[in-house]
LUMVEX-492398 format. One record per residue (C-alpha): residue number from 1; residue in three letters; y, z, x. Coordinates in Angstrom, 3 decimals, padded with zeros to 6 digits. Example, Ala and Ser with C-alpha at 12.3 -4.5 7.8 and 13.67 -1.06 7.14 Angstrom:
2
+------+------+----------+----------+----------+
! resi ! resn !       c2 !       c3 !       c1 !
+------+------+----------+----------+----------+
!    1 !  Ala ! -004.500 !  007.800 !  012.300 !
!    2 !  Ser ! -001.060 !  007.140 !  013.670 !
+------+------+----------+----------+----------+
! end
This chain:
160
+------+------+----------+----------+----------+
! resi ! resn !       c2 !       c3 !       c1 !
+------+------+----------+----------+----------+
!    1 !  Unk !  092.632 !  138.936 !  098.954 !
!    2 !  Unk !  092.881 !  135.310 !  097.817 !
!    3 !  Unk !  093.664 !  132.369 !  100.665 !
!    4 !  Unk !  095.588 !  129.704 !  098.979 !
!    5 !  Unk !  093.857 !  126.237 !  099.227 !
!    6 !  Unk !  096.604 !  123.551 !  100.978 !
!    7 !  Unk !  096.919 !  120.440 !  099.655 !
!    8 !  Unk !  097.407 !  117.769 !  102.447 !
!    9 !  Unk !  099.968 !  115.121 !  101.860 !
!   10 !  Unk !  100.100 !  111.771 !  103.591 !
!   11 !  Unk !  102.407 !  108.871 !  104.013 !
!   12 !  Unk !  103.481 !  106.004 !  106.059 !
!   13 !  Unk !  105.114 !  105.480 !  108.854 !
!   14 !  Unk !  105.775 !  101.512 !  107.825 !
!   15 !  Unk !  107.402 !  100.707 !  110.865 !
!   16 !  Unk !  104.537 !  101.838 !  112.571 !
!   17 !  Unk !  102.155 !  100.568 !  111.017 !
!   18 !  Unk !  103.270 !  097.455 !  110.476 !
!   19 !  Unk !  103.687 !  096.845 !  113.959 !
!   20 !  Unk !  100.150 !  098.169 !  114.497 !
!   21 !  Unk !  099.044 !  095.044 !  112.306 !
!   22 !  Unk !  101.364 !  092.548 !  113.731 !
!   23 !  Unk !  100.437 !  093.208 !  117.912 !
!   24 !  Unk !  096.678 !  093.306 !  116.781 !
!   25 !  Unk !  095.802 !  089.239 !  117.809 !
!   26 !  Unk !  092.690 !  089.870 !  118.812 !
!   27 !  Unk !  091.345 !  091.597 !  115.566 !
!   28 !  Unk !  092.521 !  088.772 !  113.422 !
!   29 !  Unk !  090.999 !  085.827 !  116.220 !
!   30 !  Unk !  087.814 !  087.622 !  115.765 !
!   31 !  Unk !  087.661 !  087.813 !  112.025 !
!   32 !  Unk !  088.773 !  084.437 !  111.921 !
!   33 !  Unk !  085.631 !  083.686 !  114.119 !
!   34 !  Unk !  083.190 !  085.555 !  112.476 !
!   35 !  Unk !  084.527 !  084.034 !  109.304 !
!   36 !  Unk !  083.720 !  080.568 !  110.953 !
!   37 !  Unk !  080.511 !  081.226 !  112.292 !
!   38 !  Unk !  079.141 !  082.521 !  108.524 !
!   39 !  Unk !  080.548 !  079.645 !  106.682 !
!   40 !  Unk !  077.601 !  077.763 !  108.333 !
!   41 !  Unk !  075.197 !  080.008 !  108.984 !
!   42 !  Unk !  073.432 !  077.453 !  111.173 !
!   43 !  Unk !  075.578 !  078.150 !  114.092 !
!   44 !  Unk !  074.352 !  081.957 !  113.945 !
!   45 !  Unk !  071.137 !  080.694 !  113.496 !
!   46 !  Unk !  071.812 !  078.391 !  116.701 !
!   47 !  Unk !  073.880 !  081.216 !  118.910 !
!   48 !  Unk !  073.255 !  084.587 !  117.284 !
!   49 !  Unk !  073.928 !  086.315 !  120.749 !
!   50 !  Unk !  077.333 !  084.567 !  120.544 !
!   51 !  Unk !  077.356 !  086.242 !  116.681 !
!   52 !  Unk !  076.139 !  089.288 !  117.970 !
!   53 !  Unk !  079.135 !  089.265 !  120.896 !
!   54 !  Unk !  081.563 !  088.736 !  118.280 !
!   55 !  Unk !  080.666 !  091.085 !  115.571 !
!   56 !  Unk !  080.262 !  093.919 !  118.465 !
!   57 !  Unk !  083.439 !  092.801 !  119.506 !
!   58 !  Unk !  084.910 !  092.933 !  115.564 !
!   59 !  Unk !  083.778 !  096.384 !  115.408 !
!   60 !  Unk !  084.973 !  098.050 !  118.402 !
!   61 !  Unk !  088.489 !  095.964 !  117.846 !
!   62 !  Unk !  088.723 !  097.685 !  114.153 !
!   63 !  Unk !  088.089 !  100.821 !  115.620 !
!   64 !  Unk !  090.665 !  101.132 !  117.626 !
!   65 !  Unk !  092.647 !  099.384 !  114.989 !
!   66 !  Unk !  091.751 !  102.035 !  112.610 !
!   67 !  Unk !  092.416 !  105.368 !  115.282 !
!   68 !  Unk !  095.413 !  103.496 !  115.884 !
!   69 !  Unk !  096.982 !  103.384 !  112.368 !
!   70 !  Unk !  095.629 !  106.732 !  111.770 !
!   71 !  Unk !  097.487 !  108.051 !  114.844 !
!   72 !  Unk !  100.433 !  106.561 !  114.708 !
!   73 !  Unk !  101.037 !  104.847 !  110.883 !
!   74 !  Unk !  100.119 !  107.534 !  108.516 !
!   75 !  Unk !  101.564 !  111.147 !  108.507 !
!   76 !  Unk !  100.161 !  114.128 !  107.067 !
!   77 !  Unk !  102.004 !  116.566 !  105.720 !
!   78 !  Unk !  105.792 !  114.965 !  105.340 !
!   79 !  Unk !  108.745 !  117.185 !  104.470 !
!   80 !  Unk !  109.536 !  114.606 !  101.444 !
!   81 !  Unk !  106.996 !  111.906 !  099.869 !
!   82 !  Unk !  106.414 !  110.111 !  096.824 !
!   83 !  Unk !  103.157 !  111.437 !  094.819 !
!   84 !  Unk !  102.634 !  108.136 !  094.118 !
!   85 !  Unk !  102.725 !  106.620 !  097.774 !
!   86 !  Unk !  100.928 !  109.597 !  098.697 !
!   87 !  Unk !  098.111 !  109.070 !  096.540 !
!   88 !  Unk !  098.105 !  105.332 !  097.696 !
!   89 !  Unk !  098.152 !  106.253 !  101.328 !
!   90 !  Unk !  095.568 !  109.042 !  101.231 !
!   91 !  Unk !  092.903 !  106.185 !  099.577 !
!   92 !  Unk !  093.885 !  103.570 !  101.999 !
!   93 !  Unk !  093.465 !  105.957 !  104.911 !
!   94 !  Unk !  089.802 !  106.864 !  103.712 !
!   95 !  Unk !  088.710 !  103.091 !  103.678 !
!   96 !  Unk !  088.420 !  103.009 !  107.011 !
!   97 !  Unk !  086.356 !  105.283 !  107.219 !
!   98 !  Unk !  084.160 !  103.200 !  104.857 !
!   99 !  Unk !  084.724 !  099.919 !  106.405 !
!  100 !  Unk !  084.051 !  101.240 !  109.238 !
!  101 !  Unk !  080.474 !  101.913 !  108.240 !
!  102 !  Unk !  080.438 !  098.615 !  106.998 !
!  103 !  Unk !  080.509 !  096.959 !  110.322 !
!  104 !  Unk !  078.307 !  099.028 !  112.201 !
!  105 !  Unk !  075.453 !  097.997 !  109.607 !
!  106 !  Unk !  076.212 !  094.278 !  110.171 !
!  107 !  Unk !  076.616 !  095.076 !  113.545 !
!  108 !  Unk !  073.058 !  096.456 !  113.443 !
!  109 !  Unk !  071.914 !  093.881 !  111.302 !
!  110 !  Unk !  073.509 !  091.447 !  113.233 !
!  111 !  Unk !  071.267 !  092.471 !  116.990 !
!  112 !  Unk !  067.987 !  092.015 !  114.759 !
!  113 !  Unk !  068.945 !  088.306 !  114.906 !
!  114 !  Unk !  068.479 !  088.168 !  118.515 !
!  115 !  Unk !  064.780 !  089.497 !  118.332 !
!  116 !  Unk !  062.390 !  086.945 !  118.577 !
!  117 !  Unk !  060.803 !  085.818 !  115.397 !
!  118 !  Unk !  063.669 !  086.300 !  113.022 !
!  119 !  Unk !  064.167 !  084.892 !  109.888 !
!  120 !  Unk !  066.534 !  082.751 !  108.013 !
!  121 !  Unk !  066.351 !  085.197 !  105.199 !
!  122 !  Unk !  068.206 !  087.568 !  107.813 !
!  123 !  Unk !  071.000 !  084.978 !  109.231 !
!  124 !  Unk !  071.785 !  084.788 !  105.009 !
!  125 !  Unk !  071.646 !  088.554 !  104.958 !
!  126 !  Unk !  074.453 !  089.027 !  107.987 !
!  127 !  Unk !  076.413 !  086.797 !  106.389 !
!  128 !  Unk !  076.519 !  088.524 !  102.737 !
!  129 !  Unk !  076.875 !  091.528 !  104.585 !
!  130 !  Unk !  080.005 !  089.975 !  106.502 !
!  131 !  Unk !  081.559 !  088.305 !  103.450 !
!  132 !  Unk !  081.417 !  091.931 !  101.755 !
!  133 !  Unk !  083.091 !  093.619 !  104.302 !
!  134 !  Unk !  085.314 !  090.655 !  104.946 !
!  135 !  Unk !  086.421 !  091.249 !  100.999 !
!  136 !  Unk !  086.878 !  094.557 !  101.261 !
!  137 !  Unk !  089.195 !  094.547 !  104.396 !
!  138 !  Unk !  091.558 !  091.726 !  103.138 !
!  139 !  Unk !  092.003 !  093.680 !  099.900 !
!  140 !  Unk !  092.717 !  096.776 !  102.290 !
!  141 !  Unk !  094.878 !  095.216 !  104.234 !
!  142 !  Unk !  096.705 !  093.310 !  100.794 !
!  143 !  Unk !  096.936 !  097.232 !  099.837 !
!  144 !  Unk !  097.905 !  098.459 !  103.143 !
!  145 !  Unk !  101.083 !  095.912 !  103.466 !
!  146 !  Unk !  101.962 !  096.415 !  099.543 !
!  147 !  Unk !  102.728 !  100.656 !  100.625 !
!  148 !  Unk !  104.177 !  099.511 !  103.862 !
!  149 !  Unk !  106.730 !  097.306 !  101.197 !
!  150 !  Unk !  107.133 !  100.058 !  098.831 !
!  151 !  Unk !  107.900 !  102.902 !  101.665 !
!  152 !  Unk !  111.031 !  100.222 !  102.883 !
!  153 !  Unk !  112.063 !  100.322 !  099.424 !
!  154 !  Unk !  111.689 !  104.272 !  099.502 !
!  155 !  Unk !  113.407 !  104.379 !  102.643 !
!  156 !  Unk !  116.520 !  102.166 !  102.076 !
!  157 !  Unk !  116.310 !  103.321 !  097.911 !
!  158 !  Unk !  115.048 !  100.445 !  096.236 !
!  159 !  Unk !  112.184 !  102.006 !  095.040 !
!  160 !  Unk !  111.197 !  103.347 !  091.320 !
+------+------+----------+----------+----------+
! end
């Protein structure tokens, strides 16, 4: 006998979610801090325990950020959803994952800077490694806001 294969569907819960993004504060201070501290990498080079702290501090922030929206802004297996949101939400959903990874390497990278004996060379690596992920994430979260605009349309019919 044969098992069918399900197909799991996700979508939004924009309300959700975009409070989830809004109440976050202290995700968005720290970015903006890291952001700061890498656009002159001197001051890492200076305080890279304080760069460590914050980085440490970015990554545990975005994973609760990320369980959160998981939890409580996407929903898997809706009664009624757009293929095309679907799609959308099921890639944005398995970024995190991704960026995730992202800033446990800098994280990583970012405690061999308190070693004695470090280099410049790896102050200028943290920071390319930061402005990557830093990229990445605004263009998720650009993506993530764009399907929390289109499910309102959805919702109150505006939509395609």
């Amino acid at each position: 006998m044969a098992t069918a294969t399900a197909t799991r569907t996700v979508t939004v819960n924009a309300a959700f979610l975009q409070e989830i993004k809004e109440v976050n504060q202290d995700l968005w201070r720290l970015l903006a801090d890291v952001r700061r501290m890498c656009d002159s990498p001197a001051t890492i080079d200076s305080a890279p325990r304080r760069f460590l702290g914050l980085v440490e501090a970015l990554r545990d922030d975005l994973a609760l950020h990320f369980a959160l929206e998981e939890a409580y802004g996407y929903f898997e297996d809706p009664i009624d959803v757009a293929p095309r949101l679907c799609r959308q939400a099921n890639a944005l959903r398995a970024e995190h994952h991704e960026l995730y990874l992202m800033i446990v390497d800098l994280s990583d990278a970012s405690e061999l800077l308190t070693q004695p004996g470090f280099l410049i060379g790896a102050v200028l690596k943290a920071v390319s490694q930061f402005q990557l992920f830093d990229q990445r994430l605004k263009r998720h979260e650009s993506l993530e806001n764009e399907l929390i605009m289109q499910e309102y349309g959805e919702d109150i019919g505006v939509g395609d």
